[in-house]
ZAMARGU-4260 file (C-alpha; in steps of 0.2 Angstrom, whole numbers, plus 5000, padded with zeros to 4 digits):
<rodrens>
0) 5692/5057/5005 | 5700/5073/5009 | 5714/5079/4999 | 5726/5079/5014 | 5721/5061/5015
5) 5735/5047/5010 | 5732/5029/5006 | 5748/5022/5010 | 5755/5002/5006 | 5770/4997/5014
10) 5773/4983/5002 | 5777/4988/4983 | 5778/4967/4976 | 5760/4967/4978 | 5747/4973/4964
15) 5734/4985/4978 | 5718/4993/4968 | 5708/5009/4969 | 5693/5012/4962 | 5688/5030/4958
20) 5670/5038/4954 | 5675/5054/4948 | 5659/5066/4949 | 5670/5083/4952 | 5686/5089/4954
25) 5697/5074/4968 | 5715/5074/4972 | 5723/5059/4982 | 5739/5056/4989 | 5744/5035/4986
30) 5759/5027/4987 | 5762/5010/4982 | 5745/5010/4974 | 5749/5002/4960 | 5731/5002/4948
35) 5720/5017/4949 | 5705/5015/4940 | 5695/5031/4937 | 5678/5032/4931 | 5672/5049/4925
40) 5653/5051/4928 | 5652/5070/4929 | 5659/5081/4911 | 5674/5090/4914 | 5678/5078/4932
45) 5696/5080/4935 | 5708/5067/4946 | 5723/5076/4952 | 5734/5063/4958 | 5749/5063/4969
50) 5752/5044/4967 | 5768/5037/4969 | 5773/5020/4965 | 5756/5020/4955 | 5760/5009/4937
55) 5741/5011/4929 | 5728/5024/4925 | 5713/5013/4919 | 5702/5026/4912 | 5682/5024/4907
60) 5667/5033/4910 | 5654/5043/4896 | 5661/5060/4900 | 5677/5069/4894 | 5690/5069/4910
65) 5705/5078/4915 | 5720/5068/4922 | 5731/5079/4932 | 5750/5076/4939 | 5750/5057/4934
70) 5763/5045/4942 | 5777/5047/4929 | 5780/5030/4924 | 5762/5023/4925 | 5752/5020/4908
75) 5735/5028/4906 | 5723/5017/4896 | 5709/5022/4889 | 5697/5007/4891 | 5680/5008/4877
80) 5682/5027/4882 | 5676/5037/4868 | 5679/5052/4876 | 5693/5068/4877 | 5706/5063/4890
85) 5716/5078/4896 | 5732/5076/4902 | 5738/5091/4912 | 5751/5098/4924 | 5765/5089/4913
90) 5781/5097/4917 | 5792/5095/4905 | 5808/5103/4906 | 5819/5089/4908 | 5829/5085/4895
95) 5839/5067/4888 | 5855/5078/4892 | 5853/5079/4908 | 5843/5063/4914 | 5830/5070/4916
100) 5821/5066/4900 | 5801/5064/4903 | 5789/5051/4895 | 5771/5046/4896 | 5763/5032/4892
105) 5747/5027/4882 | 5737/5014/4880 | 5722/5011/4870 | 5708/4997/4868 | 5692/5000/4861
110) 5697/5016/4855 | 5686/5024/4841 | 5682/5041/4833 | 5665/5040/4825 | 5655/5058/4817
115) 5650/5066/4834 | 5660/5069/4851 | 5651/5058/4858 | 5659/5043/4849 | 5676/5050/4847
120) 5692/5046/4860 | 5706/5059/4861 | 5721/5062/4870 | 5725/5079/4873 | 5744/5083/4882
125) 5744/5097/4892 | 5761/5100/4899 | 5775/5117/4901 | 5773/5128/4882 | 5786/5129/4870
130) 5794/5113/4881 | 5796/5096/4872 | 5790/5079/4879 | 5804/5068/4874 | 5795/5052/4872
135) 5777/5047/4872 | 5773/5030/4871 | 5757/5023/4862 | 5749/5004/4864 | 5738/5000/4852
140) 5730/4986/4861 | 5712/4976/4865 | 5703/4964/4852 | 5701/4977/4836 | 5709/4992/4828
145) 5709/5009/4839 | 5708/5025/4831 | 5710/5041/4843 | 5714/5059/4842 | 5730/5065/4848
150) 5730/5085/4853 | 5739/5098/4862 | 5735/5109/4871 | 5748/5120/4867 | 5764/5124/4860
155) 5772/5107/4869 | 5781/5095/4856 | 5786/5078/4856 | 5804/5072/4853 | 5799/5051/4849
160) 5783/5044/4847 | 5785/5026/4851 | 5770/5016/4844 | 5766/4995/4850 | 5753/4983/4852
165) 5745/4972/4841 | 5731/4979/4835 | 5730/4992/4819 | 5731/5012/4825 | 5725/5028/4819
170) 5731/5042/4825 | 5724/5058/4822 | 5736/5075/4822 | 5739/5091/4819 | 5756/5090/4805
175) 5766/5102/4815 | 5766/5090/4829 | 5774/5075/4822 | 5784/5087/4806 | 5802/5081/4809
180) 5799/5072/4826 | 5803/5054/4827 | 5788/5038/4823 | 5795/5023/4827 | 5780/5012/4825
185) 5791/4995/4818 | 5784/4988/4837 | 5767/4987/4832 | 5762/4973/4823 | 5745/4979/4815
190) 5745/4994/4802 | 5748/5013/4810 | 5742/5026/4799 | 5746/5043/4803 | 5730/5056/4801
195) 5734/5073/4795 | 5724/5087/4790 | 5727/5096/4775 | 5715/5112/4775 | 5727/5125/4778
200) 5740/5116/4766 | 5754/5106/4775 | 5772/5102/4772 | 5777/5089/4782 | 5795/5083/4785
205) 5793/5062/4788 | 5814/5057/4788 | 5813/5050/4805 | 5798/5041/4803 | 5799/5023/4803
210) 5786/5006/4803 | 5769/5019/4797 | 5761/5010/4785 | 5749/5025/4780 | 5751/5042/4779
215) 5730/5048/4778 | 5727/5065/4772 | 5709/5072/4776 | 5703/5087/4775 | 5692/5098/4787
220) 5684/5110/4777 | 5676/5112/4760 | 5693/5119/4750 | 5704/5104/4744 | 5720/5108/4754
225) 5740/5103/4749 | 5750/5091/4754 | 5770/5091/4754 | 5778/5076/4761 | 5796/5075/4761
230) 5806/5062/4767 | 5797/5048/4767 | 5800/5029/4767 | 5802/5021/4749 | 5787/5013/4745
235) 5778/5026/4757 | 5758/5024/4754 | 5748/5040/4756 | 5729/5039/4757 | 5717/5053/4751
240) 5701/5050/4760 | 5697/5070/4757 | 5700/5079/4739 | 5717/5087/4739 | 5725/5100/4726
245) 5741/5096/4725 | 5751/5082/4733 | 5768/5082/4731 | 5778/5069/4738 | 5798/5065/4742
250) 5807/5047/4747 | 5822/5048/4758 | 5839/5048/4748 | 5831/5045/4729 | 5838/5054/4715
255) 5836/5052/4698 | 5850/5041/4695 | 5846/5030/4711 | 5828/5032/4710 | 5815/5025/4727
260) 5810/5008/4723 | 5793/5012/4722 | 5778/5028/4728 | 5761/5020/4733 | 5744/5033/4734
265) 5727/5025/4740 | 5712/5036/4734 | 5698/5029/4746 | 5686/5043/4753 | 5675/5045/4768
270) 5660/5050/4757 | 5646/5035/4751 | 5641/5045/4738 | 5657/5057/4729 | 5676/5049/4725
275) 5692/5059/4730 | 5700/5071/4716 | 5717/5075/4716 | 5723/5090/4707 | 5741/5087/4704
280) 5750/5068/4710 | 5770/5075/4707 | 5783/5064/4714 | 5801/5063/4705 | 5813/5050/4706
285) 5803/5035/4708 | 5803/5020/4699 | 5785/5012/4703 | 5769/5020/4709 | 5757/5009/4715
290) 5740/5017/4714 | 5724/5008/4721 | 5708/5015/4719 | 5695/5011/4731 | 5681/5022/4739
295) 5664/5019/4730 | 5664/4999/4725 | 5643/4998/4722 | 5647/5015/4710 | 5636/5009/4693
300) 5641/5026/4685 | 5649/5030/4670 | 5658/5045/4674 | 5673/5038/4686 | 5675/5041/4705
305) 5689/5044/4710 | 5700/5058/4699 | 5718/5062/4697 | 5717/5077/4685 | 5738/5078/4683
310) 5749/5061/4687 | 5767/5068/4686 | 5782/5059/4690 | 5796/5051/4686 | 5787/5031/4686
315) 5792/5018/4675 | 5781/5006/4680 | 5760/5010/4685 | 5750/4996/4694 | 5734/4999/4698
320) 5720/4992/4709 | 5705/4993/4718 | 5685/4991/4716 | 5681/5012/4711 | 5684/5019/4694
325) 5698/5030/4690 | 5699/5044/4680 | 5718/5052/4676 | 5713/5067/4668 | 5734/5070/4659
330) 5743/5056/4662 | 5759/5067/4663 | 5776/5054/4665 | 5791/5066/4662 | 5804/5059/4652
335) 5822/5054/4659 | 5831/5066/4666 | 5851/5066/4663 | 5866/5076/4670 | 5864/5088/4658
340) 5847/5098/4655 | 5841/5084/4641 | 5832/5071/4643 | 5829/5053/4634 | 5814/5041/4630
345) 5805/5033/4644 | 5792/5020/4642 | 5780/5018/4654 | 5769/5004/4658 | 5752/5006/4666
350) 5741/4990/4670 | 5724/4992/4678 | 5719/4974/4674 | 5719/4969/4690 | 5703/4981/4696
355) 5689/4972/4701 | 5668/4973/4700 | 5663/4989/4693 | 5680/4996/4692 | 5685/5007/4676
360) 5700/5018/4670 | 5697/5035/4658 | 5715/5039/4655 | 5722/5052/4644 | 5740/5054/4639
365) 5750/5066/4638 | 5759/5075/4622 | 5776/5071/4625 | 5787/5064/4612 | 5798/5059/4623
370) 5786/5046/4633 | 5778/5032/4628 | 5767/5021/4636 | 5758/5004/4637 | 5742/5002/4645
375) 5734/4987/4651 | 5713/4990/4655 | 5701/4982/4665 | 5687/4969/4662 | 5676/4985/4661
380) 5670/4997/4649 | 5688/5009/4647 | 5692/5025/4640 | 5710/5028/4633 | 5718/5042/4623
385) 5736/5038/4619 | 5748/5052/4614 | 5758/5054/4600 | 5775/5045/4603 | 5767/5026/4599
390) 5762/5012/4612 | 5752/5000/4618 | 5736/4996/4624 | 5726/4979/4627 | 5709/4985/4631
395) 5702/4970/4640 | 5686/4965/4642 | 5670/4976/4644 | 5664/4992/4631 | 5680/5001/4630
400) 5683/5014/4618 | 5701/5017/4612 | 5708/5034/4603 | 5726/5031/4597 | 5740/5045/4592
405) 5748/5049/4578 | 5762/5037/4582 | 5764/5018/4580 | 5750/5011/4590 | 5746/4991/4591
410) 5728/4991/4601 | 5718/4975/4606 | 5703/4980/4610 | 5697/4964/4620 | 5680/4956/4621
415) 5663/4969/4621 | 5659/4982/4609 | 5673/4993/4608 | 5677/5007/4598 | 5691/5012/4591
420) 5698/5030/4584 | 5708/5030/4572 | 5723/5041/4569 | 5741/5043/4558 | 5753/5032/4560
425) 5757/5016/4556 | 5743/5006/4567 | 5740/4989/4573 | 5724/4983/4578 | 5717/4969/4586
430) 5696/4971/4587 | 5693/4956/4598 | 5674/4947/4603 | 5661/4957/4597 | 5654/4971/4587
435) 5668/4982/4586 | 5667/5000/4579 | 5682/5007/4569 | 5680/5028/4568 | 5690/5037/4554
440) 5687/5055/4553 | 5704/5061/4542 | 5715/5052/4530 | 5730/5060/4533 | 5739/5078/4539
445) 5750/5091/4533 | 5765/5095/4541 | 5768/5111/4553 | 5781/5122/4557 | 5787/5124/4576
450) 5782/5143/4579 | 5793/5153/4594 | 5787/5170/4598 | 5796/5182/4610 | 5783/5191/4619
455) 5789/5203/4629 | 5802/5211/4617 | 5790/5226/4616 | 5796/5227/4637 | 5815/5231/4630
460) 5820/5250/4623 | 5840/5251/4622 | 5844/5268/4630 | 5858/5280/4626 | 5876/5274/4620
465) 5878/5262/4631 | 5879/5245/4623 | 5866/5231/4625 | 5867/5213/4620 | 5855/5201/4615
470) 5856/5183/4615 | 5848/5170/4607 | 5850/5150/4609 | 5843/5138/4597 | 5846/5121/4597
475) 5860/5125/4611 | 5870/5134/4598 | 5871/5153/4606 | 5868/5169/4594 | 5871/5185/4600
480) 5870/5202/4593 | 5873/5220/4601 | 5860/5234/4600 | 5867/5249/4591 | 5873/5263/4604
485) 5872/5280/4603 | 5852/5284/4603 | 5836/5277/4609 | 5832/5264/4601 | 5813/5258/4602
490) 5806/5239/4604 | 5802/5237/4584 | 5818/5247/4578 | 5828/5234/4591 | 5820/5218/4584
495) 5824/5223/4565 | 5841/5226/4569 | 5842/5211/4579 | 5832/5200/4566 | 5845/5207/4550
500) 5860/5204/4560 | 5857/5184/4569 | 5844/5179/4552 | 5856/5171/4540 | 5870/5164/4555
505) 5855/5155/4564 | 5847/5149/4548 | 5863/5141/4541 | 5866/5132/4558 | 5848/5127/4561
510) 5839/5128/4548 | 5826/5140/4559 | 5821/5155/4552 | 5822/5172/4563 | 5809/5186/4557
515) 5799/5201/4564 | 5782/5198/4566 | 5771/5204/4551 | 5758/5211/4560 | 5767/5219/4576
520) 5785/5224/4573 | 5789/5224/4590 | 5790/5202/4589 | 5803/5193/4584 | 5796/5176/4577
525) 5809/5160/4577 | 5801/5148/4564 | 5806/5130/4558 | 5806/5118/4545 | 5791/5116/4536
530) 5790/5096/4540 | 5789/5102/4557 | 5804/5100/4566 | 5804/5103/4582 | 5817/5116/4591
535) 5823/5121/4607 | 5825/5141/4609 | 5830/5154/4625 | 5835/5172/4623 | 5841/5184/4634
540) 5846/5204/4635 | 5857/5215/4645 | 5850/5229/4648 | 5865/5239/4654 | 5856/5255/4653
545) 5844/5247/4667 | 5846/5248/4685 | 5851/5234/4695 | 5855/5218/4689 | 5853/5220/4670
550) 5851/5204/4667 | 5833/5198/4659 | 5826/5183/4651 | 5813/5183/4633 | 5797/5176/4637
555) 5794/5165/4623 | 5779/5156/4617 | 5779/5142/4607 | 5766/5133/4597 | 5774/5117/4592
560) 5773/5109/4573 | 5771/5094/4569 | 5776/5081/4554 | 5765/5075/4541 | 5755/5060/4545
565) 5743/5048/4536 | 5731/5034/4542 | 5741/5018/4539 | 5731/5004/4551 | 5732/4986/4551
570) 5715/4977/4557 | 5719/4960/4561 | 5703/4950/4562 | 5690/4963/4554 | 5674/4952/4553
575) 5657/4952/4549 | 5646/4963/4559 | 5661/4975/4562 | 5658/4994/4555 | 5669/5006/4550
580) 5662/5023/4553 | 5668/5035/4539 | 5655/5049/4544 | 5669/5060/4546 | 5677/5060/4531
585) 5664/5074/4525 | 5669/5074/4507 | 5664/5055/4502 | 5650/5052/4490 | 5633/5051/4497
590) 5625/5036/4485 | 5631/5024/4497 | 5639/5005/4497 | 5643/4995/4482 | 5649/4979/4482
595) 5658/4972/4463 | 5664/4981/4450 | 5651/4977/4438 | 5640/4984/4448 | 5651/5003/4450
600) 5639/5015/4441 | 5645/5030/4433 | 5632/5040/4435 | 5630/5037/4455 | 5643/5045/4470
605) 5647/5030/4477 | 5656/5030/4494 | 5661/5015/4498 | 5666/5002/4485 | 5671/4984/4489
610) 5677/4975/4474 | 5675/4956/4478 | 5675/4951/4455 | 5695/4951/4454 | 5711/4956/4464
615) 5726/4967/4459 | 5745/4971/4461 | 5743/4990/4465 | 5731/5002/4473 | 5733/5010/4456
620) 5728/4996/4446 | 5713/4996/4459 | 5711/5014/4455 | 5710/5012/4437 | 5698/4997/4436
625) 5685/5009/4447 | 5690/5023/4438 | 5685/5014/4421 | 5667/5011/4427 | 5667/5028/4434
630) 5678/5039/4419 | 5665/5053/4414 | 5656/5050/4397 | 5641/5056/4388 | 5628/5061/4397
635) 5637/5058/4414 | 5635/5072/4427 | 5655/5072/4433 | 5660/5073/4449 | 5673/5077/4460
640) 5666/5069/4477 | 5679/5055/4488 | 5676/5038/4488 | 5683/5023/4499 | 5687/5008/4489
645) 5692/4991/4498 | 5701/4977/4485 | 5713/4962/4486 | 5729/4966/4483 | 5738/4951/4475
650) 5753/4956/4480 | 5752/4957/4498 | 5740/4943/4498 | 5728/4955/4509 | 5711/4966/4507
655) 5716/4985/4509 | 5706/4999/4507 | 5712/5016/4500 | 5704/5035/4499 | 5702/5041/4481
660) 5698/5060/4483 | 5691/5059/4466 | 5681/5045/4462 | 5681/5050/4441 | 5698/5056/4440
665) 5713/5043/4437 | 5725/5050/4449 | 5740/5036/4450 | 5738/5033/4468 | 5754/5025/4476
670) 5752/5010/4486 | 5757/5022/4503 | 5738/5030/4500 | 5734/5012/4509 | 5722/5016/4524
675) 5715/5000/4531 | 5724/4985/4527 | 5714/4970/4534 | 5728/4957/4535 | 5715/4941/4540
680) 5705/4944/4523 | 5716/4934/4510 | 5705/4929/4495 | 5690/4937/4487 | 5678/4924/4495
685) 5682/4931/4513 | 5680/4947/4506 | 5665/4945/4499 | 5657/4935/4517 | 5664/4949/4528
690) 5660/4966/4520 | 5643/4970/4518 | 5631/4987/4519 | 5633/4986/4536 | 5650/4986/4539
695) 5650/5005/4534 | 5644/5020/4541 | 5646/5034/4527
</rodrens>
């Protein structure tokens, strides 16, 4: 045909066909030419329609194609074509305003993007630059999901993507073209995932998106990108199928005191061989985060797939599932936030124990005295370090192995062989099925003091007579001092003055010492409480010799303190074949296990004794009975070495075992010296059938 030519149908109730075999550049005139069917046979084949009346553009062929002036209302589908559709000559300044609002319309089947061009379908819109296509419709149809690439070739935007049809829909596309526009997808009854590509770091604004089930964030080079995603729906799930850095993400409306119901995060990458990491997860004011981990099923490994090095947030509540191990590197929950700038306690819990096959979690706490947490494991072989403010874990089954903080922990380890390290506090431990082994390598802990340093005070010189004031805020109670005017007055002159004037006023009201470092004078040194007390300090100067604004802050550095802490675990069901692994505690005796007084000798360094002959009311009275068999005499070679000794106490009706630091010495050891206290052991006949040789590791 020539491009002068018409085709030309009187009657527009009827449904009139046109096939086109498009092997080079063909324009045709229809009217009332309701389906055009284009083949493209030739790369690069371009159909330059003026068609009115036309409805459909079916679209197939094994070459990428260009689609030129298309009938305005007609749908373009894209029939198993796994090719780059262009859609040119879009004109697109129209506007909803004035009636004139444009829209095209998509529809997929057997849409796919594979590894090569050659398996990939895209749409590429092609319209005026810098205008905005108001609507652009998308139907996911056909008999399986369609997965396309959506491009522009420009700077066009679209107002509203409208997405429907029945089958699932991925769309690939570049963040700015769909940042702040509308996605109602609530007409599709599959799952719509929205493809974005993070390696140039994107922020993406997601408040007038509604019905997308999966934001997917991939990544096109090498470089783990970010990801900011603000404004999403409540319960939002984001999928990592490339490593990112950090992902941050916002729900619609939440605040701290009305908090998103719930964050969901999918780590499933494109790689058979390598998980996803994600360097930082942060999202605030959300109550649930529902984290499934899925990727590398078959992985055998022991070191875990898939990684989140820093999980921060505001999240109550952690579920996680999935078939790939997980590893959170600081499980990093931030403590309640209030009006004011405190915060209070937040427990969390985590349960993984729905993870299925090879699934495992290597999770690590973080030291926050503020946040506690209960964790759940899997069936297989865990790793979990609790932090210091107490919680709870249940192991499961599999080889876990369990490190607890120095607060009140209660641990069951679950069936397999576990093992267990133990640390201050008041513990509570459950061993479970099998041969579990209990690690003790400290009995106890002296206390710290919290140490504040202000670093930068060697920055400040007062100058001239004008007056400069210091401030210093401990506890929230505010101290402030001004600098001497009338000279210079160097860094290390200024924090003597400064440390003579606020000492004894911030010392009666806190009980924090302020000092000038002994080694350089020019640090001023906040220290606290020898029990280690924690404190919260800020300071600031005005400099109002300085230029500007004379307002600065202190840099401070802190190294925390910390309170006394001695090992004080109950072990509920200790039983034969169970160890206890005292290697290291360096200072015990090196002439091994003894079991019954009688046979403590005085002349060897025993260190363990089990004394199965007679029970007793005190570890003391334990201490003496040992320590008369021990008690230097003639001819003994004395010795100061530690020795572990295990006994019933009568009075608590249970075996205990205690560290005696000097096996020869009588000491008077108080009850609280107590470092195992094996509550399923009640008589010295149990005692006797449980502990053996081989229930120690010395």
């Amino acid at each position: 045909m020539a491009a002068t030519d018409t085709l030309l149908d009187g009657s527009t109730t009827d449904n009139d066909v046109l096939n086109v075999t498009l092997t080079g550049a063909t324009t045709i005139t229809t009217m009332n030419i309701e389906t055009i069917n284009l083949s493209y046979v030739v790369a690069a084949a371009d159909f330059t329609g003026a068609n009115t009346g036309t409805t459909t553009y079916n679209v197939s062929g094994a070459v990428a194609g260009v689609l030129s002036t298309p009938a305005s209302a007609a749908t373009i589908a894209l029939n198993d074509y796994d090719r780059v559709l262009t859609v040119e000559g879009l004109t697109l300044t129209g506007t909803t305003a004035a009636g004139s609002a444009e829209s095209v319309s998509i529809s997929l089947s057997g849409a796919s993007y594979g590894t090569t061009a050659a398996t990939q379908t895209g749409v590429t819109i092609d319209g005026t630059d810098g205008e905005q296509l108001e609507t652009l419709n998308i139907a996911s149809n056909g008999s399986s999901a369609n997965s396309f690439a959506l491009a522009f070739q420009n700077t066009e935007t679209v107002g509203t993507y409208t997405i429907t049809g029945a089958q699932d829909l991925t769309m690939r596309v570049a963040d700015a073209k769909v940042s702040g526009a509308t996605i109602n997808a609530t007409g599709n009854t599959g799952t719509v995932a929205i493809s974005l590509d993070t390696g140039a770091d994107i922020t993406v604004n997601a408040a007038n998106w509604t019905g997308v089930d999966n934001i997917v964030l991939r990544d096109s080079d090498t470089t783990a990108g970010a990801a900011t995603l603000n404004s999403t729906a409540s319960g939002q799930n984001v999928v990592v199928a490339n490593s990112v850095s950090t992902l941050t993400v916002a729900a619609t409306g939440a605040t701290y005191t009305a908090p998103a119901a719930a964050a969901s995060l999918e780590l499933n990458g494109t790689s058979t061989t390598a998980g996803v990491t994600v360097t930082t997860y942060a999202v605030q004011n959300a109550a649930t985060l529902n984290l499934s981990s899925l990727g590398l099923a078959s992985s055998t490994s022991t070191t875990a797939a898939n990684t989140i090095s820093n999980l921060d947030g505001d999240f109550t509540t952690i579920n996680i599932t999935g078939d790939t191990s997980l590893r959170i590197t600081d499980l990093d929950i931030e403590a309640v936030q209030t009006a004011t700038t405190a915060t209070t306690a937040r427990a969390v819990v985590l349960d993984a124990s729905a993870m299925t096959g090879n699934a495992f979690v290597n999770i690590t706490a973080s030291a926050d005295s503020k946040v506690s947490y209960s964790i759940t494991g899997t069936a297989g072989a865990d790793t979990i370090v609790m932090n210091a403010s107490g919680g709870t874990v249940i192991a499961g089954a599999g080889n876990d192995a369990v490190t607890s903080g120095t607060g009140a922990d209660t641990v069951n380890l679950g069936a397999g062989t576990d093992s267990y390290v133990v640390s201050f506090g008041a513990d509570t431990l459950t061993l479970g099925a099998g041969i579990d082994t209990v690690d003790i390598n400290a009995s106890g802990s002296d206390a710290s003091a919290q140490s504040s340093t202000f670093t930068n005070l060697a920055t400040y010189t007062h100058v001239g007579t004008v007056h400069d004031d210091i401030t210093i805020v401990v506890n929230g109670i505010a101290f402030s001092h001004t600098v001497t005017a009338g000279a210079d007055v160097a860094a290390d002159a200024a924090a003597t003055q400064i440390a003579g004037a606020l000492r004894s006023a911030i010392l009666n009201a806190t009980g924090v010492t302020l000092s000038v470092d002994a080694v350089d004078t020019d640090l001023l040194v906040l220290t606290g409480a020898a029990d280690g007390t924690a404190f919260t300090v800020s300071a600031s100067f005005v400099d109002d010799s300085a230029a500007g604004d004379p307002s600065a802050a202190f840099v401070i550095s802190t190294t925390a303190g910390a309170a006394a802490g001695d090992v004080a675990t109950t072990i509920t069901d200790f039983a034969a074949g169970d160890i206890i692994d005292t290697v290291g505690l360096t200072t015990l005796g090196t002439g091994g296990y003894v079991e019954g007084l009688a046979n403590v000798s005085n002349v060897t360094t025993h260190g363990v004794i089990v004394i199965t002959d007679a029970s007793y009311a005190t570890v003391a009275a334990a201490e003496d009975a040992v320590q008369a068999r021990t008690a230097v005499v003639a001819n003994d070679v004395a010795t100061t070495t530690a020795g572990i000794v295990v006994f019933l106490n009568s009075t608590t009706g249970t075996a205990q075992a205690f560290l005696d630091n000097d096996i020869d010495t009588d000491a008077g050891l108080a009850d609280s010296t107590v470092l195992f206290t094996f509550s399923n052991i009640t008589n010295l006949t149990d005692l006797a059938s449980i502990m053996s040789a081989d229930s120690f590791v010395i």
